[in-house]
MIPADREN-233943 format. One record per residue (C-alpha): x, y, z; residue in one letter. Coordinates in steps of 0.1 Angstrom, whole numbers, padded with zeros to 4 digits, always signed. Layout:
REM residues N
XYZA ...
This chain:
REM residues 508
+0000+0000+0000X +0012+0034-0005X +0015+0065+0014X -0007+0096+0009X +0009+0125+0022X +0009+0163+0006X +0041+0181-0004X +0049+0209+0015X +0047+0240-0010X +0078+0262-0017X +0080+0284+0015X +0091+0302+0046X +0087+0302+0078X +0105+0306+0116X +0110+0284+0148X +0105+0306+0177X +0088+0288+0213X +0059+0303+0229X +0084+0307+0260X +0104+0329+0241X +0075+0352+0234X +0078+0385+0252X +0048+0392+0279X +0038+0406+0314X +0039+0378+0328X +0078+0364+0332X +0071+0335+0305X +0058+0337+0264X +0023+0331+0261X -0012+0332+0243X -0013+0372+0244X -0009+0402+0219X +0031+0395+0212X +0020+0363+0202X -0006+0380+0178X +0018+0401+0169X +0045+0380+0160X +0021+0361+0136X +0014+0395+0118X +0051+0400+0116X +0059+0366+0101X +0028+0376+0074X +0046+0409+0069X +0082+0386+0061X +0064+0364+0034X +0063+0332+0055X +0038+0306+0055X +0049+0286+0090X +0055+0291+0125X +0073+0263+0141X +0069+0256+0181X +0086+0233+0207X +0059+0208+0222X +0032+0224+0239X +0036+0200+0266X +0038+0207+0304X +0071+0205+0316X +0093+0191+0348X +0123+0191+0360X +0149+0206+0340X +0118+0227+0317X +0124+0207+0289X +0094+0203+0269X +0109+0169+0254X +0109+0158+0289X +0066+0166+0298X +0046+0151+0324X +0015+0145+0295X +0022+0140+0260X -0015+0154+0257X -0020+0178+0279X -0006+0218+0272X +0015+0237+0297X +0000+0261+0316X +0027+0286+0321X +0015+0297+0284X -0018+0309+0291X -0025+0343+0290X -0032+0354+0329X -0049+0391+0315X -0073+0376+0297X -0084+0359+0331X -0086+0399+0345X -0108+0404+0319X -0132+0376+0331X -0131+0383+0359X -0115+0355+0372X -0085+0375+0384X -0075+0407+0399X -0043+0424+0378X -0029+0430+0414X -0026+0394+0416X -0004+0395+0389X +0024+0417+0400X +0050+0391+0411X +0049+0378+0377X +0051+0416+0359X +0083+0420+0379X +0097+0387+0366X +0126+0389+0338X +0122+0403+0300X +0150+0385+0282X +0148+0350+0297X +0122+0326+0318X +0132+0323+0355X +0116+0288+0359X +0122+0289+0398X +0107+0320+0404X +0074+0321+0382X +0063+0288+0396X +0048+0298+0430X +0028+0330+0418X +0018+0315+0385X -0001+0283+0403X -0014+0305+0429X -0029+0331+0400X -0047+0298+0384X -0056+0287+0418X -0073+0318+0424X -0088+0318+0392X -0104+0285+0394X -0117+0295+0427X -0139+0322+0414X -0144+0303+0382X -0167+0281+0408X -0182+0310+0430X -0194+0322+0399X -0205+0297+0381X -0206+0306+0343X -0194+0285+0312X -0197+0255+0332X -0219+0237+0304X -0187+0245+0275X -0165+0232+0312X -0180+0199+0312X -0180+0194+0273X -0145+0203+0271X -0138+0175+0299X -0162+0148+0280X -0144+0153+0246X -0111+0148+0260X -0114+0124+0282X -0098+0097+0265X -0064+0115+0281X -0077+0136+0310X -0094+0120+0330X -0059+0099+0336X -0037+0135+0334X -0058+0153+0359X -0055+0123+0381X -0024+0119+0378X -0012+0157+0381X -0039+0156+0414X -0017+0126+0428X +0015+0145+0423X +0002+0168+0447X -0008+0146+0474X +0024+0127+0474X +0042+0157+0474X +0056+0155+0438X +0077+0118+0440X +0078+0101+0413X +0048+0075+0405X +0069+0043+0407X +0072+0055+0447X +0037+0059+0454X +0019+0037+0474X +0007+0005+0453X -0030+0008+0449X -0014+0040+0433X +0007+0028+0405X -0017+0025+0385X -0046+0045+0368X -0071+0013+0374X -0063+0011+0409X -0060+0043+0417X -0095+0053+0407X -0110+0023+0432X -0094+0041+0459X -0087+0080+0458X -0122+0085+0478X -0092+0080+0507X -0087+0117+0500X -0103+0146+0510X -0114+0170+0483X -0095+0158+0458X -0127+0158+0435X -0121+0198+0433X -0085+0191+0424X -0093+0171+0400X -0115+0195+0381X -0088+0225+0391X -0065+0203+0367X -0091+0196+0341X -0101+0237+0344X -0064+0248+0335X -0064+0226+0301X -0097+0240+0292X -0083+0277+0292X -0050+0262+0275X -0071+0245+0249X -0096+0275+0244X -0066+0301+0242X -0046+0279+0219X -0073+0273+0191X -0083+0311+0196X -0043+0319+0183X -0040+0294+0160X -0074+0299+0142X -0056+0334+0140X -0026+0325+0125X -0045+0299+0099X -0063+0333+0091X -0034+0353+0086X -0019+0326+0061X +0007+0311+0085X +0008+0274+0096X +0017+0260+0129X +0045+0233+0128X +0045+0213+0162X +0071+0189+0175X +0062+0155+0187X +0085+0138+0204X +0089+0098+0197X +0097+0086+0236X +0075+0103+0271X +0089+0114+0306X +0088+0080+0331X +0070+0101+0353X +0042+0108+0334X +0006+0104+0326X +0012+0087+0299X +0035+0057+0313X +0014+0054+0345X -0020+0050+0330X +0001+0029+0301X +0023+0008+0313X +0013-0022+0292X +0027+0003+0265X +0060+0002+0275X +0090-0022+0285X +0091-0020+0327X +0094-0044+0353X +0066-0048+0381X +0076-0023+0401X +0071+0000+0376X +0108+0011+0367X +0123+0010+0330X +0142-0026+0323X +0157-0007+0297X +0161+0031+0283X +0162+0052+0254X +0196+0070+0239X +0219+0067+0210X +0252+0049+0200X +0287+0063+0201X +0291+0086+0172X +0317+0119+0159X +0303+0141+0187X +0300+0116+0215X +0323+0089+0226X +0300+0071+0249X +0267+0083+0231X +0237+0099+0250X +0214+0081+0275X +0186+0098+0274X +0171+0078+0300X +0133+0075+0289X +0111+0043+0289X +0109+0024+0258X +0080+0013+0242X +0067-0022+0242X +0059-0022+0202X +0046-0055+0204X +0020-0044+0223X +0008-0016+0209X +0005-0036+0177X -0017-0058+0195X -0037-0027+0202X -0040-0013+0166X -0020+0013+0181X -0041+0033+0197X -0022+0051+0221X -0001+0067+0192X -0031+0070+0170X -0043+0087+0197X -0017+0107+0204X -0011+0121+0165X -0046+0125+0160X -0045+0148+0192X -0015+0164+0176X -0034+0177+0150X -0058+0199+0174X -0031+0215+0180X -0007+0219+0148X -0014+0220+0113X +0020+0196+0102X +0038+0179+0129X +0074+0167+0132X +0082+0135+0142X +0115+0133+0163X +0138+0113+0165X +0122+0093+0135X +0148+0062+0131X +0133+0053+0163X +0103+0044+0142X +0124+0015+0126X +0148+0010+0155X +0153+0019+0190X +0187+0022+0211X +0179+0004+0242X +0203+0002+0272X +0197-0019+0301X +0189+0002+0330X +0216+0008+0354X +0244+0016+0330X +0259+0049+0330X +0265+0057+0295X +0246+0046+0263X +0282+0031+0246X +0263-0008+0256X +0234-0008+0240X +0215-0021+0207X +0193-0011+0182X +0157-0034+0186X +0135-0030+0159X +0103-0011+0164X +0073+0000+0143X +0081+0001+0105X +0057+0007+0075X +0034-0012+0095X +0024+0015+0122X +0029+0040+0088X +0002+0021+0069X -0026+0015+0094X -0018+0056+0103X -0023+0069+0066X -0056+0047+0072X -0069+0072+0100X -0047+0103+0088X -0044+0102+0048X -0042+0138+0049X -0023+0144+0075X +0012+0166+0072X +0043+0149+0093X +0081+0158+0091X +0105+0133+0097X +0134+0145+0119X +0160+0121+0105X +0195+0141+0114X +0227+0120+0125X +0237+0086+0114X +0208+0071+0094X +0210+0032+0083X +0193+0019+0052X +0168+0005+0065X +0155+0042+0080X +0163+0053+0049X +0140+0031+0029X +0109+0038+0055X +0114+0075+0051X +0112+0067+0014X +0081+0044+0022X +0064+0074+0041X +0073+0101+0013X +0081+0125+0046X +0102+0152+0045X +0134+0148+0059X +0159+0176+0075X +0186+0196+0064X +0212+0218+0088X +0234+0240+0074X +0257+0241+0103X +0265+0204+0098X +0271+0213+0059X +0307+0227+0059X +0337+0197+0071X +0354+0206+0037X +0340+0174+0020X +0319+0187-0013X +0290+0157-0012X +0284+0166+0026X +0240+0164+0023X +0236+0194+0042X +0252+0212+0013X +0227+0229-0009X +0237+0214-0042X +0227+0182-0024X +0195+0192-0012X +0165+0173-0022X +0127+0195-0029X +0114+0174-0007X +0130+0183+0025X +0128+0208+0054X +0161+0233+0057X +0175+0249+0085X +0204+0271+0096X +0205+0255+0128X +0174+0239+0148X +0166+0245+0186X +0196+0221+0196X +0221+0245+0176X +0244+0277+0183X +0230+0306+0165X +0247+0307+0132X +0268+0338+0143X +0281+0316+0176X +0286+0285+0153X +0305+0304+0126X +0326+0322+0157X +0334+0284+0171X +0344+0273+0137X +0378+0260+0129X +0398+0282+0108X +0400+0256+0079X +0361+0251+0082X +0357+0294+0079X +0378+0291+0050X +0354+0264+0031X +0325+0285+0043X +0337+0318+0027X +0349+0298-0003X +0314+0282-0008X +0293+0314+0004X +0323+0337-0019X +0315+0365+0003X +0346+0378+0036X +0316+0364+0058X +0318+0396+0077X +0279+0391+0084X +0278+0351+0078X +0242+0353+0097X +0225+0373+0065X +0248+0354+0041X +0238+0324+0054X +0204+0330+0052X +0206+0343+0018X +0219+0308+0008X +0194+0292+0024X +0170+0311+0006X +0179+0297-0028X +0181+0259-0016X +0160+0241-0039X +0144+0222-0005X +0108+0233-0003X +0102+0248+0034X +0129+0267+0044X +0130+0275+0087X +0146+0300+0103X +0150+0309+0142X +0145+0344+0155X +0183+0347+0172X +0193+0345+0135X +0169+0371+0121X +0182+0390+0149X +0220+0382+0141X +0224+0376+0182X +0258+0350+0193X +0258+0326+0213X +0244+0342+0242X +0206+0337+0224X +0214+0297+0221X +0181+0277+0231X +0194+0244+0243X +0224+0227+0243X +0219+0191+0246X +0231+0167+0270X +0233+0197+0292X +0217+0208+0326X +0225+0244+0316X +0202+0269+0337X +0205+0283+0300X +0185+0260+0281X +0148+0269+0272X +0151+0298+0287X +0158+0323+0260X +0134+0351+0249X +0130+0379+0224X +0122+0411+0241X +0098+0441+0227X +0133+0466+0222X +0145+0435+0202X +0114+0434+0181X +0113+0476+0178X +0153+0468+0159X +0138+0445+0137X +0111+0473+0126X +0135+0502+0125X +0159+0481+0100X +0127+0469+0079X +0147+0435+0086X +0103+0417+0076X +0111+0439+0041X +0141+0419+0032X +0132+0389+0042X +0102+0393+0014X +0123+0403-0007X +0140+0373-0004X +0112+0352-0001X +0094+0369-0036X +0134+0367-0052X +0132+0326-0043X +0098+0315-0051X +0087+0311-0010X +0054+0331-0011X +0035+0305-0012X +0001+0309-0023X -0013+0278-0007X 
């Protein structure tokens, strides 16, 4: 059988979080600047906005790392549009308007951003309006949270330990529902749980019904593996390869390669694929067919994991003793084109690839990536080069796990700034703009690029570095004087220019 899936058009667009947003309220969120930064992408000629997982996050605010693979984070809802229901008080937001422009302080907004949607779910009950659009929001999307707000309510009573510590009639979604009567009240924080994804939810489709509107296209990652302390693995744990207690028998990474010696342990539970073949799949039909509430093409990462996953036995220390197991293959692919033929996926397929991931990406006629930071080792059929791009593919300077291109080029050897100015034929005294001028001719059909590169900002605007516990990472954000320079050097003029010059206005 074969795949149906659409070409992306020839087009444009830019990665830039909803955390990185500026706001009032110490974190990006569903607000005007959100708005705003839709209108600005329209004004540039691009057709996509690409996002980070919407997910909640934990420790280490990684939003590959969530507590719900469903379920949105709260920090991103827009606390003034509460004021103007009335749920809030704008003096109960003044902790959170003192917070930090340029970056998220995770510790700090934590405390008076709960407290805010606390208190907002508090009068949300003393008055008691909307409940009828409440309880049809919580029917619909049951199927996930009725187990998240469960789950996020036994967090709380257990003071925030991991699942697999809780006590047994507790590990698990069936038995926990026999027996949380034991607790006081924890009905109301149930629904408090179940509240705060309604306002996510009715935010989110409220901006993105906006952005559809204004042309642009929202491009959502989902990741391939989930948090062990999650929704997901505690009300699923038939879904995933763990021992009775609960805890991972083995655990996600990826081999020894150039840039690591003993590879990367990622650490997350591994699904049982056996299983959820068994199933018809339905936690990850599910799962994508939730995705597309919320994005309009979604990106798969980490896609050889599709064909074959990296398992490590629990315990060890590094990935470097590992194998590959296979997984899904064009068998999960089939059955989804079944229930999404029309649905739009990107296949992040960066570092080593084997043949065999090779020919399912070919199977699935996904896009695949290109980086242009990976492009320039001196060796003229590198792929990332753009006289090796494919149309069919997704092109990037550098994704959320990169430098900007200004810190990469600054970090460069002097042999690999010499093959760069040789290739780009310009001094590279502003390798960000030439970069993206290059980038713009690339024959690959989406082109995406960040906002620290439109902004030409170092290394000091880097996103993430990976493998990393940097207080750093996720915590970038654009700020309101940052977006004023952008106006005042008519940077959204150029960029259409270049977009018009290479054929990316697309008139889908």
């Amino acid at each position: 059988m074969s795949i149906t899936q659409p070409i992306l058009p020839r087009s444009a667009g830019c990665f830039l979080h909803i955390s990185s947003l500026p706001s009032e309220q110490g974190i990006g969120c569903f607000d005007e600047h959100a708005k705003s930064f839709i209108n600005f992408l329209k004004m540039c000629g691009m057709s996509y906005w690409q996002i980070c997982p919407l997910t909640p996050t934990s420790i280490g605010n990684s939003p590959y790392q969530g507590v719900s693979a469903f379920a949105g984070n709260p920090y991103f809802i827009n606390l003034k549009e509460l004021v103007s229901l009335k749920l809030l008080e704008r003096s109960e937001l003044s902790t959170l308007r003192n917070l930090p422009s340029d970056h998220v302080d995770f510790s700090a907004i934590y405390e008076p951003f709960w407290a805010a949607l606390q208190q907002a779910y508090n009068r949300f009950v003393e008055i008691g309006t909307n409940f009828d659009d409440f309880h049809k929001f919580v029917q619909q999307e049951s199927y996930w949270l009725e187990d998240y707000s469960l789950f996020m309510s036994l967090k709380m009573v257990f003071k925030g330990i991991e699942w697999t510590k809780w006590p047994k009639k507790f590990r698990s979604s069936k038995s926990a529902k026999k027996n949380i009567q034991i607790f006081p009240h924890i009905d109301r924080t149930v629904r408090f749980y179940q509240f705060v994804q309604w306002i996510f939810f009715k935010q989110w489709q409220e901006l993105r019904n906006h952005a559809n509107k204004s042309g642009i296209k929202i491009i959502g990652d989902v990741p391939i593996f989930v948090g062990l302390d999650s929704a997901d693995v505690w009300a699923n744990q038939q879904f995933f390869k763990l021992n009775k207690l609960g805890s991972p028998t083995v655990v996600a990474g990826v081999p020894p390669d150039a840039f690591s010696k003993t590879g990367q342990l990622w650490g997350n539970p591994v699904f049982n694929w056996r299983r959820l073949k068994y199933s018809g799949y339905k936690w990850w039909i599910n799962r994508l067919q939730h995705s597309f509430k919320l994005y309009d093409v979604a990106r798969l990462d980490h896609f050889r994991g599709f064909q074959a996953n990296w398992e490590v036995k629990s315990g060890e220390a590094t990935a470097e003793h590992g194998k590959w197991v296979k997984t899904a293959g064009k068998h999960f692919f089939t059955g989804l084109n079944k229930k999404l033929p029309n649905a739009r996926f990107i296949a992040e397929d960066l570092g080593v690839i084997d043949d065999e991931t090779q020919k399912l990406l070919s199977f699935t006629k996904f896009p695949g990536m290109n980086v242009l930071q990976f492009a320039f080792d001196g060796q003229p059929n590198n792929k990332y080069l753009p006289h090796c791009h494919q149309k069919n593919s997704i092109l990037y300077l550098g994704t959320h796990d990169n430098d900007t291109t200004h810190g990469w080029f600054d970090h460069l050897q002097a042999k690999n700034k010499g093959y760069v100015r040789d290739y780009l034929r310009t001094d590279c005294s502003d390798v960000t703009w030439d970069m993206i001028k290059l980038a713009y001719g690339s024959v690959a059909n989406l082109l995406i690029l960040t906002m620290p590169d439109i902004l030409n900002l170092g290394s000091e605007a880097r996103f993430n570095t990976p493998n990393t516990m940097n207080s750093n990472n996720w915590a970038w954000r654009v700020t309101d004087e940052q977006l004023e320079q952008i106006k005042r050097y008519k940077t959204d003029n150029y960029l259409r220019f270049l977009a018009t010059t290479y054929g990316r206005m697309s008139n889908e």
